[in-house]
C-alpha positions as CSV (number, residue, x, y, z in Angstrom):
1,X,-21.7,-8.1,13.5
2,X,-21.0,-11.0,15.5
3,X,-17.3,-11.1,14.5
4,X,-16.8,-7.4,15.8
5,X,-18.2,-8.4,18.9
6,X,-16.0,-11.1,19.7
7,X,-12.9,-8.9,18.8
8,X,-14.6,-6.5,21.7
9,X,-14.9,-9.8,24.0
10,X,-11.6,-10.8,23.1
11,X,-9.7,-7.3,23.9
12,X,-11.8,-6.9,27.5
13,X,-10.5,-9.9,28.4
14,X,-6.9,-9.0,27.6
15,X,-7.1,-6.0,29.8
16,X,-8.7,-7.8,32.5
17,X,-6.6,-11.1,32.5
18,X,-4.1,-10.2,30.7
19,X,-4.7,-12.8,27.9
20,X,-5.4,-13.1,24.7
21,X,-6.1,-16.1,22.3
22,X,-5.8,-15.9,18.3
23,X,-8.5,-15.9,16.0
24,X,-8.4,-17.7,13.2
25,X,-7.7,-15.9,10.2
26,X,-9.1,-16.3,7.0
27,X,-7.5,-16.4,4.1
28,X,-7.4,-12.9,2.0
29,X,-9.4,-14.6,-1.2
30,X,-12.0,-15.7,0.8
31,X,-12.2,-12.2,2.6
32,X,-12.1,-10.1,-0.9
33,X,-15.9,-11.8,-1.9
34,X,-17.1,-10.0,1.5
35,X,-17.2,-6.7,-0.7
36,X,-19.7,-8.1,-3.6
37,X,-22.9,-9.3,-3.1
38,X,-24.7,-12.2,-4.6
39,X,-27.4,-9.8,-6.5
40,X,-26.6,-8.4,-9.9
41,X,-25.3,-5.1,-10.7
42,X,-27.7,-2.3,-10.8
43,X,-26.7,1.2,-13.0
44,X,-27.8,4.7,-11.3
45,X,-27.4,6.2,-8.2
46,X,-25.6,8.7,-6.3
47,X,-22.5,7.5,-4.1
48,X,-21.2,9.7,-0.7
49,X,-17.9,8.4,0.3
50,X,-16.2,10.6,3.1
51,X,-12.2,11.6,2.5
52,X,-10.6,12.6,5.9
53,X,-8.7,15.6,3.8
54,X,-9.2,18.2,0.4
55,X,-6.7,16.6,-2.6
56,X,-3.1,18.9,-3.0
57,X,-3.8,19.2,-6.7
58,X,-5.4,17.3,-9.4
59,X,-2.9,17.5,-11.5
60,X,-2.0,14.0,-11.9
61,X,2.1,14.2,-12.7
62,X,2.3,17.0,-9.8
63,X,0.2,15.5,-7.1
64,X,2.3,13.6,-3.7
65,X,-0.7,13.4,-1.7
66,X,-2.1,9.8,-0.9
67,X,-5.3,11.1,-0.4
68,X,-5.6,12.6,-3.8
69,X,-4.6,9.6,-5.6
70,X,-7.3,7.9,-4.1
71,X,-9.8,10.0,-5.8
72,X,-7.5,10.5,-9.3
73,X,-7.6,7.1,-10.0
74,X,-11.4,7.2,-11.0
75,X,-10.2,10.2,-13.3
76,X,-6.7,9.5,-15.0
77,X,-5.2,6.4,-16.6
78,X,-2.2,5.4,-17.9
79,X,-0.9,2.9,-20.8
80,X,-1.2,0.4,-18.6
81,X,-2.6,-0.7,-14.7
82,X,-3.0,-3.1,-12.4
83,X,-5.4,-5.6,-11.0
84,X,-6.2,-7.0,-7.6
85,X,-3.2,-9.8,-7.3
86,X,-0.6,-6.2,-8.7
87,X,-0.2,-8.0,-11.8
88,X,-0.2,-5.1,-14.9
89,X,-2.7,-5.2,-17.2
90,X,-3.4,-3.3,-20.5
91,X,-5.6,0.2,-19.8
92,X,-4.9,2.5,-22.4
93,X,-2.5,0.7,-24.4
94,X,-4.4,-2.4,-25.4
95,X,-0.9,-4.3,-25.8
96,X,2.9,-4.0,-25.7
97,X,6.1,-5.7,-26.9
98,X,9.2,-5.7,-25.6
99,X,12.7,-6.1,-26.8
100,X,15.3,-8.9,-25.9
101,X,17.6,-6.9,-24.6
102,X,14.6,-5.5,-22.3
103,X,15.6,-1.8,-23.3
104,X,12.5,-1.0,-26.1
105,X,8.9,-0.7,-25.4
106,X,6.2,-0.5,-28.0
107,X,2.9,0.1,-27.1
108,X,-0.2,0.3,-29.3
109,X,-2.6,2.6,-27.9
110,X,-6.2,1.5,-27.6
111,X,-8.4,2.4,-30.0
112,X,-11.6,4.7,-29.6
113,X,-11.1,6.0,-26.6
114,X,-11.9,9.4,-25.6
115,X,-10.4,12.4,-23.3
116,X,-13.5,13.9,-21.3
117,X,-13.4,17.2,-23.3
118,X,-14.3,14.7,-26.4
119,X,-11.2,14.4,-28.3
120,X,-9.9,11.0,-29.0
121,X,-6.8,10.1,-27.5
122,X,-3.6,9.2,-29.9
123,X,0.3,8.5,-29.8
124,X,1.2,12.2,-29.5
125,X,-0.8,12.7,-26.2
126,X,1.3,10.0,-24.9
127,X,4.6,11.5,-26.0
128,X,3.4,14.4,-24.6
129,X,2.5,13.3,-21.4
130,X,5.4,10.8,-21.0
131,X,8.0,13.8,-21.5
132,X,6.0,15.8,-19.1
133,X,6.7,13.6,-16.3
134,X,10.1,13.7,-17.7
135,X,10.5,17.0,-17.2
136,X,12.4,18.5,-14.0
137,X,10.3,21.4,-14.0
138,X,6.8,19.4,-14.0
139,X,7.7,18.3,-10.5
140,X,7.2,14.6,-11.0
141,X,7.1,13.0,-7.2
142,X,9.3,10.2,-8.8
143,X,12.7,9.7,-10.8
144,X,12.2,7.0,-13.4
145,X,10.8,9.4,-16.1
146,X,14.5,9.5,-16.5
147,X,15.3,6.3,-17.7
148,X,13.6,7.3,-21.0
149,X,15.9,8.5,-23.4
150,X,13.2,8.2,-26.1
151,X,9.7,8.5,-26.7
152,X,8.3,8.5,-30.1
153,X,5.7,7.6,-32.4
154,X,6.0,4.6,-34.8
155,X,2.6,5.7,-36.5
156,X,-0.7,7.6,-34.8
157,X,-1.5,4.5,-32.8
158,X,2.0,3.1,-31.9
159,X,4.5,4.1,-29.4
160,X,8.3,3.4,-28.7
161,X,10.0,3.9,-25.4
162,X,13.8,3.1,-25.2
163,X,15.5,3.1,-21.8
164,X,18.9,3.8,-20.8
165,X,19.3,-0.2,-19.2
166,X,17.2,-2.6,-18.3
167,X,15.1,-2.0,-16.0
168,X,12.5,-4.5,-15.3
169,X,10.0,-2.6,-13.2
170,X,9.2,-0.5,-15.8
171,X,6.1,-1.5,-16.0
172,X,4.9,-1.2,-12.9
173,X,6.5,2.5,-12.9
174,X,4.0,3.3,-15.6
175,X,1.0,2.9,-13.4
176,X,1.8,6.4,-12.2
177,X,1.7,8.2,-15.7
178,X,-1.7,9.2,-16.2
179,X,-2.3,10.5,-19.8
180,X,-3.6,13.6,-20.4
181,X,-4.2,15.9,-23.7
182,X,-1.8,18.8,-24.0
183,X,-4.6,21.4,-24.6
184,X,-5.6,20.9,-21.4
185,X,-2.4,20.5,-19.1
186,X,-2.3,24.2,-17.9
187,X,-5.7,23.9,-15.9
188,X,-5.5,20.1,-14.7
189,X,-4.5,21.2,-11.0
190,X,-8.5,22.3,-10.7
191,X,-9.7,21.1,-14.2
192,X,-9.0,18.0,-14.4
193,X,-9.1,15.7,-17.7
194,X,-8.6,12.4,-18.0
195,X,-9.7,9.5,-19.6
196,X,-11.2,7.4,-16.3
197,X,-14.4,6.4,-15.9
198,X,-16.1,9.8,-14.2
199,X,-15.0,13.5,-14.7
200,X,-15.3,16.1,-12.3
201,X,-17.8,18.8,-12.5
202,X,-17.3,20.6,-9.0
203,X,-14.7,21.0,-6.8
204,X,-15.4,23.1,-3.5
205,X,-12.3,23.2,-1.3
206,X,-12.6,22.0,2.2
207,X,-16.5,20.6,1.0
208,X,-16.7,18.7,-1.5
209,X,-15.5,17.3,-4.8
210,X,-18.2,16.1,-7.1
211,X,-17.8,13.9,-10.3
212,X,-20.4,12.1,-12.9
213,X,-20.2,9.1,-15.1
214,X,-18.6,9.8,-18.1
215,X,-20.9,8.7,-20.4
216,X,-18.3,7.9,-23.8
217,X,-16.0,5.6,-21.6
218,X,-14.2,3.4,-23.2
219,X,-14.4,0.1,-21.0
220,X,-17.4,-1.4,-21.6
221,X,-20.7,-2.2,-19.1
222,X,-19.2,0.4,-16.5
223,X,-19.4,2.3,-14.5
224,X,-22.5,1.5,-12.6
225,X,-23.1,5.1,-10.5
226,X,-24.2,8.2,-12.6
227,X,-22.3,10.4,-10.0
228,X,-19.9,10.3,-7.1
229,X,-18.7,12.8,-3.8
230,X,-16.0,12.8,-2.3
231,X,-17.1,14.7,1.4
232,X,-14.2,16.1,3.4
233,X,-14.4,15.4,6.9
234,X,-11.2,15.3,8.8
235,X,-13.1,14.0,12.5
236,X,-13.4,10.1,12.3
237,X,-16.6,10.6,14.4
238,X,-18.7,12.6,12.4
239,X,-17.7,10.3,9.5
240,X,-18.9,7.6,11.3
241,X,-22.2,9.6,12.6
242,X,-22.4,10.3,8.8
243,X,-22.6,6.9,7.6
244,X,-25.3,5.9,10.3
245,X,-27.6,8.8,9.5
246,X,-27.1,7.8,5.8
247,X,-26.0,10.8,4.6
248,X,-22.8,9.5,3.5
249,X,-22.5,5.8,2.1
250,X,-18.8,4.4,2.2
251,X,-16.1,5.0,4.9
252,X,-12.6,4.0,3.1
253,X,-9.4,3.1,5.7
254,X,-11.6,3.3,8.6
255,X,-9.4,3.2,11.8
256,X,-9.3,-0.4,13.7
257,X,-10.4,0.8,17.0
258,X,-13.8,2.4,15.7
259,X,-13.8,-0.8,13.3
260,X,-16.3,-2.9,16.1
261,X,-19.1,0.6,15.7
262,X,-19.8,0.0,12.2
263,X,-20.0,-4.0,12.5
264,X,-22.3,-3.9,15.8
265,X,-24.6,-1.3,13.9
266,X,-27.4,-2.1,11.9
267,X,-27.9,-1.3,8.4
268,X,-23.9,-1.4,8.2
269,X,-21.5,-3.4,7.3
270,X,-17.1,-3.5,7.6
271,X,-15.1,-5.5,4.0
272,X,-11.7,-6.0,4.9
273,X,-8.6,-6.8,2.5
274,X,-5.2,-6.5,2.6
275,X,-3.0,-2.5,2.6
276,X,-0.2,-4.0,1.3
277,X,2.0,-2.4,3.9
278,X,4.5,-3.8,6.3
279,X,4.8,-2.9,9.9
280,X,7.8,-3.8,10.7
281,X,10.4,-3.1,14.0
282,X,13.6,-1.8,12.4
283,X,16.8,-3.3,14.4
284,X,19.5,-1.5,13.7
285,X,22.5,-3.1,12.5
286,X,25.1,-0.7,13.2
287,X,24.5,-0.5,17.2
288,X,25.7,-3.6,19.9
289,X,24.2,-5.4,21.0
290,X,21.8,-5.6,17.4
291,X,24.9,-6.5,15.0
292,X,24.9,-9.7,16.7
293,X,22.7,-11.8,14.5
294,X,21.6,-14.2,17.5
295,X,20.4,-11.4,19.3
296,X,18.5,-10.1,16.6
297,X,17.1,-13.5,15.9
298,X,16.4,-14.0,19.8
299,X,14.4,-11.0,19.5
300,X,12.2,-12.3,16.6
301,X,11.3,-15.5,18.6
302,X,10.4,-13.6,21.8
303,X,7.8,-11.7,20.1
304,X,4.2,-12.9,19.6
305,X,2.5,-11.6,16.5
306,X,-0.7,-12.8,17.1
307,X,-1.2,-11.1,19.9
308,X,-0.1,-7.9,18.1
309,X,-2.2,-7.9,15.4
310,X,-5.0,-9.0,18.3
311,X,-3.8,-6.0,21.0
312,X,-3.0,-3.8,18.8
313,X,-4.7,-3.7,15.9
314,X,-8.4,-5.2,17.2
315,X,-7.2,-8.6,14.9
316,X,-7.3,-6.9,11.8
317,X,-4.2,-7.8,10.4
318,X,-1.8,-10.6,8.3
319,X,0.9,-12.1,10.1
320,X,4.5,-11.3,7.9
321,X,7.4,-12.6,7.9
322,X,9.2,-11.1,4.9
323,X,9.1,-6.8,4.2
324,X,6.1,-8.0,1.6
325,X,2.8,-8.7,2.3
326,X,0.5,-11.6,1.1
327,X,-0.8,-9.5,-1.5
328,X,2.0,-9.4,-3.5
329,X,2.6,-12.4,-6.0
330,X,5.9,-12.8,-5.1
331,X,4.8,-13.4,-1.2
332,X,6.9,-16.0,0.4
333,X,4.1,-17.1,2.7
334,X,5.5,-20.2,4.3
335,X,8.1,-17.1,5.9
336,X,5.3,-16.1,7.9
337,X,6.5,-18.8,10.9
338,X,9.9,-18.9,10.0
339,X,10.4,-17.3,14.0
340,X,7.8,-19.3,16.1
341,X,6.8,-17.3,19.4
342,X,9.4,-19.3,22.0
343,X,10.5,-17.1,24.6
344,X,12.6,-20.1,25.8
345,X,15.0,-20.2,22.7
346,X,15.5,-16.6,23.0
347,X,16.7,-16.4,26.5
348,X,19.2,-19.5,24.8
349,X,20.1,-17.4,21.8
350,X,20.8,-14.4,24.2
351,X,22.9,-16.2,26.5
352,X,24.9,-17.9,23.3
353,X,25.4,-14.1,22.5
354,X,27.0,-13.5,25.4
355,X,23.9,-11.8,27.5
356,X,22.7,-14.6,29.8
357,X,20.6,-11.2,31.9
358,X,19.5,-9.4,29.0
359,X,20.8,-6.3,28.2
360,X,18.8,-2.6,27.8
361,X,17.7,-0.8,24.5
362,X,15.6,2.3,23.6
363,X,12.9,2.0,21.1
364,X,11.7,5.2,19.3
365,X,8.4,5.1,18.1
366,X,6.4,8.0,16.1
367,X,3.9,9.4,18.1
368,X,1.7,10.2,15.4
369,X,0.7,7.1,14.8
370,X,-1.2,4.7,17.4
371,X,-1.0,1.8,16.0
372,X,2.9,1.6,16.1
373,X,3.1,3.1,19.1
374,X,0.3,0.5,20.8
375,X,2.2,-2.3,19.2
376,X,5.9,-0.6,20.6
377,X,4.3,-1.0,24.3
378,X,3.2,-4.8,23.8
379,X,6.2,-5.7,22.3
380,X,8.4,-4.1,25.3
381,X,6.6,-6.2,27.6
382,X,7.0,-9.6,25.8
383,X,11.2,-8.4,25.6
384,X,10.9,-8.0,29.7
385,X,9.7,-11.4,29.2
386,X,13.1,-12.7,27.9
387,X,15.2,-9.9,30.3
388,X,15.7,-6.9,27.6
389,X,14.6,-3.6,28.9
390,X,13.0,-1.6,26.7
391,X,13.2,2.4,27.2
392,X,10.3,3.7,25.2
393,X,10.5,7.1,23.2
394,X,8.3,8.9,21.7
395,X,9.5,11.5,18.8
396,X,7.2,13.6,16.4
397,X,7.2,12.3,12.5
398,X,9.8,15.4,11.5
399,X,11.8,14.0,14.1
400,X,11.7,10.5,12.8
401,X,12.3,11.6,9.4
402,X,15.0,13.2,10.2
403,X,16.9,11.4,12.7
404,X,15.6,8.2,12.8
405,X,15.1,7.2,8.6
406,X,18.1,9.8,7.7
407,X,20.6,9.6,9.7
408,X,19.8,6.5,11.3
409,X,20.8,7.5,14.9
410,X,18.6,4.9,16.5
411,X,18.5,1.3,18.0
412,X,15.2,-0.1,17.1
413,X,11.9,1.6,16.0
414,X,8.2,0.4,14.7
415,X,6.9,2.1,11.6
416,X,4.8,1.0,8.3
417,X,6.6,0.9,4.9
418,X,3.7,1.2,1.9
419,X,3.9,-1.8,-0.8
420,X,4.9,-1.5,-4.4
421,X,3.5,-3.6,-7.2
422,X,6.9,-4.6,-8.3
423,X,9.5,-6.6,-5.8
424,X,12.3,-5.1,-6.9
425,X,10.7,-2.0,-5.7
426,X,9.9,-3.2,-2.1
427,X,13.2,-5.5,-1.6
428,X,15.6,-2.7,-2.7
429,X,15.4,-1.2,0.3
430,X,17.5,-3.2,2.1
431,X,20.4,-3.2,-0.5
432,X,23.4,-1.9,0.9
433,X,24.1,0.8,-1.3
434,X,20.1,2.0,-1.1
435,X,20.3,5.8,0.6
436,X,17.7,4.7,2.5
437,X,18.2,1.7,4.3
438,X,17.7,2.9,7.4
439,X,18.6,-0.9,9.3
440,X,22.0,-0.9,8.0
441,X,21.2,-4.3,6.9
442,X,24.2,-5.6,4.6
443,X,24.4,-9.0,2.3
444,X,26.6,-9.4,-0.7
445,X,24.6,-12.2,-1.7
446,X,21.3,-10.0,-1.8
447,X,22.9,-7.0,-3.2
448,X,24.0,-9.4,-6.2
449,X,20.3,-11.2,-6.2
450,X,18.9,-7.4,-6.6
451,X,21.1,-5.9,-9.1
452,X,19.8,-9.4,-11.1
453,X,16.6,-8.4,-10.3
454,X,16.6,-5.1,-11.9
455,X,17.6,-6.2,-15.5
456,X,15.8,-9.7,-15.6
457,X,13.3,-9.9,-18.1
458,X,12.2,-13.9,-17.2
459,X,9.1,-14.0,-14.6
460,X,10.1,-17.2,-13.6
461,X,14.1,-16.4,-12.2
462,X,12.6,-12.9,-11.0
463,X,10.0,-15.1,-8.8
464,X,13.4,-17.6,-7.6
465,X,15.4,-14.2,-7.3
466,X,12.7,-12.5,-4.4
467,X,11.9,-15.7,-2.9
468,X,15.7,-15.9,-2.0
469,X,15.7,-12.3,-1.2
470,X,13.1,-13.1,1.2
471,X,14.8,-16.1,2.9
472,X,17.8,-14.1,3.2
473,X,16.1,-11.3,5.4
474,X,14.7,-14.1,7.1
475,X,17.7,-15.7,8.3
476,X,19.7,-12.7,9.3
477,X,17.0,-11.4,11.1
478,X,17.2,-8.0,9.2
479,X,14.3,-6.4,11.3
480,X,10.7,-8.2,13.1
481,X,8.4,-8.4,10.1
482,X,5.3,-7.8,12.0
483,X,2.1,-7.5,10.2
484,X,0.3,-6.1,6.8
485,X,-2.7,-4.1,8.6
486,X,-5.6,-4.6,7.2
487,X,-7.6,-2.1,4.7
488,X,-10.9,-1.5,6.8
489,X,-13.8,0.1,4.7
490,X,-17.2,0.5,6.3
491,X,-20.4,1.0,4.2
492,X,-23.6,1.2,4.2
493,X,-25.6,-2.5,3.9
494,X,-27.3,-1.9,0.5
495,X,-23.7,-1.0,-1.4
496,X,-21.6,-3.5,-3.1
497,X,-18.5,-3.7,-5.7
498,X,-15.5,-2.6,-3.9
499,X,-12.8,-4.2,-5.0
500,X,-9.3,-4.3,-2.8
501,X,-5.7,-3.2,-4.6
502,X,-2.4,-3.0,-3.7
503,X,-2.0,0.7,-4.3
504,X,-4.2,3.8,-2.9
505,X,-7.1,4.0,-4.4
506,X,-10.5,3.8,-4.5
507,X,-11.8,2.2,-7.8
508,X,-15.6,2.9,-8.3
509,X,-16.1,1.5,-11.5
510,X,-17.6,-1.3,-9.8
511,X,-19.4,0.1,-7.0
512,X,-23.3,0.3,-7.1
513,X,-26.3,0.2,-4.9
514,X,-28.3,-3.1,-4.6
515,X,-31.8,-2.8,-5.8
């Protein structure tokens, strides 16, 4: 409670003074033991957690929703998935080879386990499922299904997948292939079965959706609650009203600015960990005076981050300095002060340039979104500081999509990219063949380090590979690397086990009520 306050103190006193001073900032390890409690794990119960909107579909290879994949996760698996760090781990393949050419995959499935209508799973639901998401006309959100040109069965227990190349974020791609049994694939988009840890036995539209502990799981000693809603409410307030009255018991990605409620209430309590996200201010490359690279960099030093994340996110938020955030394993941290605030050496970088007075530049920010848009009008007035005019403009998301991340007609612009769990997958943006590079940025030398990235099979030259990738968007400037905002969930005082993870969701196998 006393933390929230002094973020309330802090903020007052930066409208009335027109100052701020940092926090410190913990460091995110210490900050993940926030969400578990000292007392041991209790089984039973009935967990309320409040989703702000009803899931597309629950068919697993169908759904684009974030929202849904929240609550799917608790339902589907896949071969394999992740933990907390993004490393993969086994999950329904118990282990996995791979060849030396890195094209072959062979996966034994895990023994035992059980699809929620009883039958036990085996190497031709995971054909089946595989060549599913394969399949143009499942509608599978992503394209790397097609890198498979075979799936088949060594024996009931063992499966081989050969890709076209190498293509070392397979893996990690596999996260998103939930297996499911084939007698059941015609009624997953409001029957869902799965293999996960609870089932669903109701699903009211715009109310409620209602699961219960599968009771044949396969992963031993959880989970801990015997059943689970998900409660749509769409108004922030009446979540938060919800959680005070105790009607509802967790509040996943609770909004900053509400943040300071839940921690000055009693009987409460905020956990905090990391979105994996990067807000970012895109310069782009192709407009003058930004393709000047002491420009951009003079623009990086004449921007405080800490009193962003402070302003305009409350002071929930990790300082970046790469388009990765600290979650990630390959996280070049010591990056994070590579531009020191020094609005000095920006007015000398500018004049260098060849603009001694500054020069003006419109910055388009989506109006949708708050944060971006509060952090677009602090960072305007700290370029003022250093003589660049900043014209503000607001455009609607469609517009942004459209104009801004398509056809790039732009000059800068603040917006949040999601993480990944493989590098390649978040540093490929900014290849200069990627359709949607949307700063323009261009490197030979990082194209070649990506396209080595892709096929490398060795951790170790992978980790040497996105550490340089990082440097080099580091010293061209590529774009302001702002912050990863943090993932706020507020609960009520007497739950515990939530666990933090790089991807959306909400993993309950954990969660339980403290006696």
């Amino acid at each position: 409670m006393e933390g929230g306050l002094k973020r309330v103190l802090r903020l007052a006193a930066v409208l009335v003074l027109g100052l701020l001073v940092s926090l410190s900032w913990h460091q995110w390890a210490e900050r993940f033991g926030e969400g578990f409690a000292s007392a041991r794990p209790s089984y039973g119960g009935h967990l309320v957690v409040a989703v702000p909107v009803d899931p597309d579909t629950f068919d697993p290879h169908k759904a684009v929703a974030a929202a849904t994949e929240e609550i799917e996760f608790n339902i589907y698996q896949g071969l394999v998935s992740f933990d907390q760090e993004g490393r993969i781990i086994p999950c329904l393949a118990e282990s996995w080879e791979v060849s030396e050419d890195g094209r072959v995959y062979t996966f034994l499935v895990r023994k035992g386990v059980l699809f929620h209508n009883g039958r036990e799973l085996t190497a031709s639901d995971v054909i089946f499922s595989l060549e599913r998401v394969k399949d143009d006309a499942t509608g599978f959100p992503l394209s790397w299904p097609k890198r498979m040109v075979e799936i088949a069965a060594v024996d009931e227990r063992t499966v081989r997948i050969t890709l076209d190349e190498p293509y070392a974020p397979f893996l990690s791609e596999l996260v998103d292939a939930a297996i499911i049994p084939p007698e059941a694939a015609g009624d997953l988009a409001t029957r869902p079965v799965g293999t996960g840890p609870f089932r669903m036995v109701e699903w009211v539209h715009g109310s409620h959706i209602e699961l219960e502990r599968f009771e044949d799981y396969w992963e031993e000693g959880v989970p801990y609650l015997d059943r689970v809603t998900f409660r749509i409410i769409p108004d922030p307030a009446t979540a938060i009203l919800n959680l005070k009255a105790g009607t509802i018991h967790v509040i996943p990605r609770l909004s900053a600015d509400v943040a300071w409620d839940v921690e000055a209430t009693a009987g409460l309590k905020l956990i905090e960990g990391p979105m994996n996200a990067v807000q970012l201010m895109a310069l782009n490359w192709d407009r003058e005076p930004l393709s000047d690279k002491r420009v951009r960099q003079a623009i990086n030093h004449a921007i405080d981050k800490d009193l962003l994340i402070e302003g305009a996110a409350w002071g929930y938020g990790t300082k970046l300095g790469s388009n990765m955030s600290p979650v990630m394993e390959s996280y070049y941290v010591e990056l994070s002060d590579f531009y020191q605030y020094d609005p000095q050496r920006a007015k000398a970088l500018l004049a260098e340039a060849g603009y001694p007075n500054g020069f003006e530049v419109t910055l388009s920010l989506p109006s949708s979104y708050d944060l971006h848009v509060k952090t677009g009008e602090m960072v305007a007035a700290m370029l003022a500081e250093v003589g660049i005019r900043v014209r503000i403009e607001l455009v609607e998301w469609g517009t942004w999509l459209d104009r801004i991340y398509t056809k790039r007609d732009y000059d800068m612009t603040i917006v949040g990219l999601t993480g990944k769990l493989d590098p390649h997958t978040v540093l490929s943006r900014y290849e200069s063949s990627y359709a949607r590079n949307f700063t323009n940025f261009r490197s030979d030398e990082y194209d070649k380090l990506i396209e080595e990235g892709l096929r490398s099979s060795d951790f170790a030259r992978r980790q040497e590979i996105y550490r340089r990738c990082q440097e080099i968007l580091a010293e061209e400037a590529a774009a302001v690397f702002i912050m990863d905002p943090s993932d706020l969930v507020a609960m009520r005082e007497n739950v515990s086990g939530w666990r933090f993870y790089p991807k959306y969701v909400d993993d309950l196998r954990y969660v339980y009520f403290e006696e």
